[in-house]
Every structure is written in structure tokens, then in C-alpha cells.
N, C-alpha and C positions, 0 to 999 in steps of 0.2 A: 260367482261362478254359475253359468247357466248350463246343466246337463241335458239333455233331450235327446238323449239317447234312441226313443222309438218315433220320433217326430217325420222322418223322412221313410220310413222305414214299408209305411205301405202306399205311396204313390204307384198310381196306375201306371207309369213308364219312368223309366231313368233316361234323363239329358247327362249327354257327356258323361257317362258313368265312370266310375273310377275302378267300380266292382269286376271281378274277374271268374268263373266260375270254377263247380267244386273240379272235373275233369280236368282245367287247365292243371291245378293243382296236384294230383294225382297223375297226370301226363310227368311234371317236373318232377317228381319224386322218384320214379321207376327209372328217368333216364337217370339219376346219381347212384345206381345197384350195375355192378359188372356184369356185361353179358346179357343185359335184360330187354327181352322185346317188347315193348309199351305197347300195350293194344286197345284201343279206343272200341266199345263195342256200341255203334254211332254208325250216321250216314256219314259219306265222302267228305260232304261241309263240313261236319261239325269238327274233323280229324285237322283236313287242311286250314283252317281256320286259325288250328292253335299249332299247327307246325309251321305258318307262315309268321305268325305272333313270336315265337321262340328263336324261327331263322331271324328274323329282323330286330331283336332285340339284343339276341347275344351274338350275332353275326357268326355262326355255325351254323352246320349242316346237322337236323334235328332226326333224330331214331326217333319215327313216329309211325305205328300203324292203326289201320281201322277194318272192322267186321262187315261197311257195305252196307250198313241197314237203309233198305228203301220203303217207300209206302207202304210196297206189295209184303215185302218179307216181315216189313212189322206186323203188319195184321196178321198172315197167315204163318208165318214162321212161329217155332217154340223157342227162338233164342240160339239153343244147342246149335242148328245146322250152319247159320252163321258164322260163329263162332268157330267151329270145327274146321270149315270149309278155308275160312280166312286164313285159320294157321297151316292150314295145308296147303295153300296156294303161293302163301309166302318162303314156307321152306321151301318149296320144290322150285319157288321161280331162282331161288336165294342158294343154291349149294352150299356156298361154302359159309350160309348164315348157321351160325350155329347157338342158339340162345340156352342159359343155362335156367332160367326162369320166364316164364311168359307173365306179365303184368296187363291183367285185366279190368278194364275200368268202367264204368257206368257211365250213360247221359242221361238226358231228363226224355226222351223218346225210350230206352227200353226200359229206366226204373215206369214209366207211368203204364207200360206196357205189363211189365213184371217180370221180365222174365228171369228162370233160376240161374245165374251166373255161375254158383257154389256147385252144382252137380254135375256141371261139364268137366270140370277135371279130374272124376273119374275113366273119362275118355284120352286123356291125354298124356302122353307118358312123359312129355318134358316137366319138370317143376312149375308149382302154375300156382299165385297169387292172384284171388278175385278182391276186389273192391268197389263197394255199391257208395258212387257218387253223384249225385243227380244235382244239375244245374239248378233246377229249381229251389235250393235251397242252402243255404252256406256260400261260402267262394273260394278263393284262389289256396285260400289258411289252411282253411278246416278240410278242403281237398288232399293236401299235402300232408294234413296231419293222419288224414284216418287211411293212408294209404301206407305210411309207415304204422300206423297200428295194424295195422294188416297184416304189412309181409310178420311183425312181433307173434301178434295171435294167431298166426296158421302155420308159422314156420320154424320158434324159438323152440328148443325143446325144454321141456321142465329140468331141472336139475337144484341139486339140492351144496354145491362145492359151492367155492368163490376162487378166481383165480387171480393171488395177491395183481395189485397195481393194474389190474385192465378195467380202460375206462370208454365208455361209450358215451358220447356226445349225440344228442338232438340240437339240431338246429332247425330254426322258423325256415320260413317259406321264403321271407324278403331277404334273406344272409345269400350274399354271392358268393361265389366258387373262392377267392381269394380270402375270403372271411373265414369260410369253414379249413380253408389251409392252416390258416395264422392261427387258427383256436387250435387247432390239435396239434402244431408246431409248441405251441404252450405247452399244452399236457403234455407231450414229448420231451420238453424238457424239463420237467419236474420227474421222469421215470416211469411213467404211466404207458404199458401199451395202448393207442389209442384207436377207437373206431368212432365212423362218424356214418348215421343213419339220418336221410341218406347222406351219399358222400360227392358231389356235384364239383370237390378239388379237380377232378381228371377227368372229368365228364366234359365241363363247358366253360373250360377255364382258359380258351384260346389258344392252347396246344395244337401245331398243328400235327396229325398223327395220318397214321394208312389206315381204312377201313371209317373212318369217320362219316358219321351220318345212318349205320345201317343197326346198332344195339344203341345201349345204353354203358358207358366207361367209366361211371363211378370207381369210388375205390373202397367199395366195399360185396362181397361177393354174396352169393346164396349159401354157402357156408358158413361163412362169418357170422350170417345173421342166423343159422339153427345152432349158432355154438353160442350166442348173446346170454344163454342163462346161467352162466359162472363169471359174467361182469361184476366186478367188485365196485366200481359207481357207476352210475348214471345221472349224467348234468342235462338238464333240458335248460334250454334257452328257451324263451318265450313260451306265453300262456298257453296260445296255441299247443304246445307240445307236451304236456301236462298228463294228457290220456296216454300216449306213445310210452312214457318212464314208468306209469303206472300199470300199465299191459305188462312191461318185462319185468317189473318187481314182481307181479304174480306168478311168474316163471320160478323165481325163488325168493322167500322171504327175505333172504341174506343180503340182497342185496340195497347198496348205500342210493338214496334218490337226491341229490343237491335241483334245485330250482333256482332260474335265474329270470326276473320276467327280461330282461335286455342285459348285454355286455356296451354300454357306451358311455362314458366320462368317469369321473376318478374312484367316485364311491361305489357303484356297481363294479368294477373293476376290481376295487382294492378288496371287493366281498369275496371273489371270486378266485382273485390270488392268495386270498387268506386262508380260502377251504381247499386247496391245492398241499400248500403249507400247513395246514394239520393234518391233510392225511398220509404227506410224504414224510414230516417233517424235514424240510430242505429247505434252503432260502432260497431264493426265486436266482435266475441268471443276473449279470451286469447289466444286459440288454434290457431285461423287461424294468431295471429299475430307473436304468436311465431314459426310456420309453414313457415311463411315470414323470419324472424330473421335467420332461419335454410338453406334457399335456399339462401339468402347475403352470409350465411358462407360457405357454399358448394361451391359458385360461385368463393369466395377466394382461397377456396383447390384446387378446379377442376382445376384454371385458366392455371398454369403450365402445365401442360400436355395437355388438352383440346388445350390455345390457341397456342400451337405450334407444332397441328396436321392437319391432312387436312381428308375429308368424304369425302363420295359418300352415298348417301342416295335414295332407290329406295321404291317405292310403291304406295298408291293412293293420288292423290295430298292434300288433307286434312291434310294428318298423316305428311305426307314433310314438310309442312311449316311452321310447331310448332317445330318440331325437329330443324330444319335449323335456324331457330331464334334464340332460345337456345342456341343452340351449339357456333352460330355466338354472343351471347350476353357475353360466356366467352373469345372471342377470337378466336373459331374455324375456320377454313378455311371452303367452301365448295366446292369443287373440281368437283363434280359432281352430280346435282339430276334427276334422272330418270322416272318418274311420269307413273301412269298405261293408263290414256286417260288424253286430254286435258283441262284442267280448266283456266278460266281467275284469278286465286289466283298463277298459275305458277310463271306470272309477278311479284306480287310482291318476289318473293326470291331470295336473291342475291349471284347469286351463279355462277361462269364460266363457267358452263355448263351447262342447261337446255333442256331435251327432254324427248319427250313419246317416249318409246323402250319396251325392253324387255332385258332379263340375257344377251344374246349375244354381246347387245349391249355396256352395262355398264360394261363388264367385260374390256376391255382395259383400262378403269379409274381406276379400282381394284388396278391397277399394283403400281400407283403411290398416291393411298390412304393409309393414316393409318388406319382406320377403316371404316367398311361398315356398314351402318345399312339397312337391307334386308332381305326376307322371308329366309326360310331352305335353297333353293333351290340353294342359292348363295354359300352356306358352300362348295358344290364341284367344285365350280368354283375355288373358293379360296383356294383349297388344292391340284392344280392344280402350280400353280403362286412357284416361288423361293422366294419373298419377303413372308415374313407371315403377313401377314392383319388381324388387328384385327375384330370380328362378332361380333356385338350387333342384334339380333334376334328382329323383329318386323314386324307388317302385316299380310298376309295370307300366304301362309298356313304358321303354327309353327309344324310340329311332331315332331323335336326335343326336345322340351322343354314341362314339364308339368304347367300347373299353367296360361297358358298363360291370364284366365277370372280374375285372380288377381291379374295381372301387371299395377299397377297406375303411366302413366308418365303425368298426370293432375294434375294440379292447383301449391298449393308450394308445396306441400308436394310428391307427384309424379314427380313434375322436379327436386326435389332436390333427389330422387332416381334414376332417369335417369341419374344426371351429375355424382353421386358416379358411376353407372353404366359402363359407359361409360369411367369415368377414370382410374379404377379401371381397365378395360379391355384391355386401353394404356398403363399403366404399367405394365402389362404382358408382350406384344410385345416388348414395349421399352427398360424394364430395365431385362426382364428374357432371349428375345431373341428365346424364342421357340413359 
């Protein structure tokens, strides 16, 4: 196994990058909160950039705004009148916008700059979440993570109760809108009242609805989240989310923290249905066990194909390490994982190659994989190459592909869709040869 982890890590430019920055991240998070105005406090580019990235990816109309900052108003501006003016201009052009939290977020122009994000909203009387995210460092992950530690740290109230069976779910950054349904569809039916921070079910889950495009439709509110301190558990998914469960335990000691670094294939799975089952004591539905019964038999189909191929899997380290397990649970090789920044969840995936890079990097592995799992972006690397490598499409960005807010590779019932996926894809390459 070869780690190298810090190997790519400080080249002077990323080719083809795969990396995504920490604002895009914290853009995502704010649109999965009810009612919430995301506000980029950034020039015009740096907003439209990731509301044209978001429009073309999940093919909705994206609640995006920005504070304007130009040359002039960096240099001479305190931050404050920006900001102030932005959110005054947008109400008054907006009547009938009516935000119940305003989400505020950093770039790498006003963190270098400095300015106090945190003291403006003593000027502002709507509910107002600040978040200092600076591109310069971290990405799309650690954007999303520290933005739901946010709204947790500025908005949870302390409390010292528990209220039996209410459970609060974290999910990573790469979980689509269809994912974060089916996980709290589960804990719903084991008894659990459930909340899901954020919650991007009803947000950008292809509904189409009136008013779309001008807030954020999550399904979860700026209430929900100052009443989070009498949650009786909290499940985080992915490492990433780790500081998020640990911010609302300090709200009250009482409360129960379960960790899961992935929900994908039968042993992660069966972890996770098992600590459902001791804290309801219930046995799980028909459904979820015949959902099990269906990933055993897939795992038998798959195995052929699957374990006598080898990957490369590139994107943010959360989404890597479910895939990689999976894949490695029916036999799969992994050849190469490419990760967007560095996470100590790297470590555990066992794979002969591990580093943070970029396209440039991972395309020498391409050569000698059978299938890549990686954003669009890798499709013309790969049509580049003599050998034909099979694409399984996952990550940021997806243009190629529609549907991407309803692709479920969570729990049984989404990894036993990934492994047809995925083989289904090897038998292309393998047995058709184009």
C-alpha cells in the first residue's frame, strides 16, 4: 500500500482539479435550512460561479445571493456596509421575500481582507448565521461541515432534558437529496422523531414547487435548529461531520453521539441498523430486511466481475471511503484513491494508492484501471487513453447526467444499486469491448 497523502498537496496549480472550495460548501448547506437566504459576502463572480455550478448540476433554480464586493469596496470598505446594504437591497427589491435566517459566508477576498462578519448582526434584525469560510483553504467538505457547526454554535440553545426518541442526523456533503430522505425514512420507522441538518430532502430534490429558486426549502427550520439541545441521539455520517455532533453534545452532556464514517454495503449497514435496535428495541421493518436479503444477492452477481476488476476512485474523502469498502467487500481491487483535501478517514482505506491530487494526477492510474468512479471531468481524460476504462459518474460537478439529486448509493437498498451499477458498467468494457 502506498499512502502519500501530502505528495500533491502543495503544487503551484491544480490541472483538472477535482477540489471544490470551502463557500461552495457552505453555499450547499444553507440552501437545505427553511427559509434561509445564503449570502455569499464575495464579488458577483465568485457567487455566480457556484449558482451556475449548482443550476447545472442539479438542474434547479439555485437561492443564491452575494454582498458585491469589488476592488474599490475591498480596500476601502469595513465589510459592515456591504453586507448591510446587500441585505437591504435584496429585501426591498424582493417583497414578498421573506427569509427567516440570513446565511453568511466568507471568501478568500474578504477572509484575507478580515473583515468582522460576527458584529454585523447586531445591526440586523432578521436571524443571521455568520460563517468564516475562505477558499484558500479546506474545500467543498469542510465548507459544509463548519457551516452546520455554525448555525449548532450560534443558534442551539443549551439545555439540560432529552426528548425520548428525537433523533438528529448529520449527513456529509456528497449525500444527495434522495439519500438524506431514505436515512430518515429509516429512523422514522424505527419511532425516532427525525431531523436532518441540513436537510436538502425538499430543498433540491427535483420537486417542482412555486417560489423556487428565491430561499433556501430544506426541511428543517431556524427553530428546529435552537430546539437541537434536547436531541436524544445524534448519528453523523462521515468524518467530516464529526465537529457538527460534537458542537450539539456540548449543548447538553445528555445527549447519545453514534458515528458512522459511510452508510454503504452490508457491514456498515448492519452497524447502523443494529444501534437503531438497541436504542428502540424493535426489529427493523419487512422492507429494510428484505432490502438486506437483496444486497447478499447482488453481492453474489456482482462478485464475478466486480472482484476481478481493479478502480481508481477520486473525490471528497467521505464519498471514497463507502465506495472503496463496497467495492473491496465484493472482491474489488483498489488501484487508486484520490481524495479532494486531506482527512484522517484517508487512513483507514485500503488501497495502493492514496493521495490528495487533482485529474492530472490520477490520470496515469486511469491507464491500468478498469473503471473510474469520478466527476464529468475525468470522461475526457478517458477518451484520451487506448485502453477503454469504464465511468461510473459521481461527485461534483455531474453535467453529464440528469437525475443526479435521485441517485441513492446509501444503506441496502442504494448499494445494491451501485453494485448492479457498477457491474453492469464492467460488462460493457469487458464482454462488448467498446
Amino acid at each position: 500500500m502506498n499512502i502519500e497523502l501530502s505528495k500533491h498537496e502543495h503544487k503551484p496549480l491544480q490541472v483538472n482539479p477535482i477540489k471544490h472550495s470551502q463557500p461552495m460548501g457552505a453555499a450547499l448547506a444553507f440552501m437545505g435550512i427553511k427559509n434561509c437566504l445564503p449570502l455569499m459576502h464575495a464579488s458577483q463572480g465568485c457567487a455566480s460561479y457556484t449558482k451556475v455550478f449548482y443550476t447545472r448540476h442539479f438542474n434547479e433554480p439555485i437561492a443564491m445571493y452575494n454582498t458585491s464586493v469589488s476592488d474599490i469596496t475591498a480596500v476601502l470598505d469595513g465589510g459592515d456596509y456591504s453586507i448591510l446594504m446587500a441585505i437591504e437591497n435584496i429585501t426591498k427589491k424582493n417583497t414578498t421575500l421573506k427569509p427567516e435566517i440570513i446565511g453568511l459566508h466568507t471568501t478568500g477576498l474578504t477572509e484575507t481582507k478580515g473583515d468582522d462578519v460576527r458584529s454585523v448582526g447586531m445591526h440586523i434584525e432578521i436571524p443571521y448565521c455568520y460563517v468564516n469560510t475562505p477558499d484558500f483553504e479546506g474545500g467543498m467538505e469542510s465548507g459544509w461541515a463548519l457551516t452546520c457547526k455554525a448555525l449548532i454554535a450560534q443558534h442551539t440553545f443549551t439545555c439540560h432534558e432529552i426528548k425520548p426518541n428525537k433523533l438528529l442526523f448529520l449527513p456529509h456533503v456528497s449525500m444527495q437529496p434522495i439519500e438524506v430522505e431514505k436515512i430518515k425514512a429509516l429512523c422514522e420507522s424505527f419511532g425516532f422523531e427525525t431531523l436532518a441538518l441540513p436537510d436538502l430532502s425538499t430543498s433540491l430534490d427535483g420537486y417542482l414547487s412555486e417560489g423556487q429558486g428565491k430561499l433556501g426549502t430544506g426541511n428543517i427550520s431556524i427553530e428546529d435548529i435552537a430546539n437541537l439541545g434536547d436531541t436524544q441521539t445524534v448519528i453523523s455520517i462521515g468524518s467530516s461531520m464529526k465537529i457538527v455532533a460534537q458542537t450539539l453534545v456540548e449543548k447538553n452532556q445528555n445527549i447519545t453521539h453514534l458515528h458512522f464514517n459511510h452508510l454503504m454495503g452490508l457491514e456498515a449497514n448492519d452497524n447502523f441498523v443494529a444501534s437503531l435496535i438497541k436504542i428502540r428495541q424493535i426489529e427493523p421493518t419487512s422492507s429494510v430486511k428484505r432490502w438486506r436479503g437483496r444486497l447478499q444477492d447482488a453481492m453474489l452477481d456482482s462478485h464475478f466481475l466486480i472482484g476481478s476488476s481493479s478502480f481508481v476512485v477520486t473525490g471528497e474523502p467521505d464519498m471514497c471511503v463507502g465506495m472503496c469498502e463496497l467495492l473491496q467487500s465484493v472482491g474489488g481491487t483498489i488501484h487508486a484513491v484520490v481524495a479532494t483535501v486531506y482527512s484522517s478517514v484517508l487512513q483507514e482505506i485500503k488501497a495502493e494508492n492514496i493521495f490528495v491530487g487533482d485529474l492530472e494526477d490520477a490520470a496515469p492510474y486511469f491507464e491500468n484501471a478498469d473503471l473510474v468512479i469520478s466527476n464529468f471531468h475525468a470522461e475526457r481524460i478517458l477518451h484520451l487513453q487506448e485502453k477503454h476504462t469504464a465511468l461510473v459518474l459521481r461527485g461534483f460537478p455531474n453535467y453529464e447526467e440528469l437525475g443526479n439529486q435521485l441517485k441513492n448509493d446509501q444503506l441496502y437498498e442504494g448499494s445494491t444499486y451501485f453494485l448492479f451499477e457498477v457491474a453492469n458498467m464492467l460488462r460493457h468494457v469487458k464482454h462488448e469491448g467498446h
